[in-house]
C-alpha angles and dihedrals in degrees: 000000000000106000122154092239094049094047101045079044085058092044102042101038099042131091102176135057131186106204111199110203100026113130131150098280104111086200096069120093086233087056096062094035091055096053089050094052080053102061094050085068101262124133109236117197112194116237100206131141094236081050090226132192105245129173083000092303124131100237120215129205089236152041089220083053100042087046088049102070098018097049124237112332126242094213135015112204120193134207097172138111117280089246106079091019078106089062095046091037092057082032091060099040086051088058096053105259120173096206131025110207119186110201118239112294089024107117126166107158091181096046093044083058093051084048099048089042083056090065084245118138101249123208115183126189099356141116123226084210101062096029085065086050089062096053 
């Protein structure tokens, strides 16, 4: 988990993004990341109970529904509390995801290995915002 390779692999060879906790609020953390992901040419849907349009992109209320009409994600990014990072994490690997990637300050040791035992690319406690910076 977290190595540089993996993570440059995550950020160079993905397209969409499912984004869990974006919704409309520019004040949010979610709100700036995703506009950055953005502008690295990835498609980012909003996960968010009130399902917004953010950035331009239709939200949904799940990672089953967004997967649903999208297909299966490259990359599901978090911004949630390390609490319930486990639920969205075995959400996400049921919907096909090819990486997990749990925001800064979300940490959830049991639900990255059954991430990792699920043959998913785990991150764990990083920001793709500030991993492109470093490249």
């Amino acid at each position: 988990m977290n190595e540089p390779d993996r993570i440059r692999e995550v950020l160079d060879d993905s397209s969409l993004w499912f984004v869990v906790g974006l919704g409309e609020n520019p004040d949010r953390v979610a709100y700036g990341v995703a506009k950055v992901i953005q502008s690295h040419g990835k498609r980012v849907i909003p996960i968010y109970p009130r399902a917004e349009v953010v950035h331009g992109e239709q939200g949904f209320a799940t990672i089953a529904e967004a997967a649903a009409v999208h297909g299966a994600p490259d990359v599901v990014d978090m911004f949630v509390n390390s609490s319930r990072a486990g639920e969205f994490a075995d959400q996400a690997v049921a919907a096909g995801a090819k990486a997990v990637w749990f925001q800064l300050d979300v940490i959830d040791y049991d639900a990255a290995q059954r991430v990792e035992d699920a043959g998913v690319t785990m991150i764990m406690d990083r920001c793709p915002a500030i991993e492109w910076s470093r490249n």
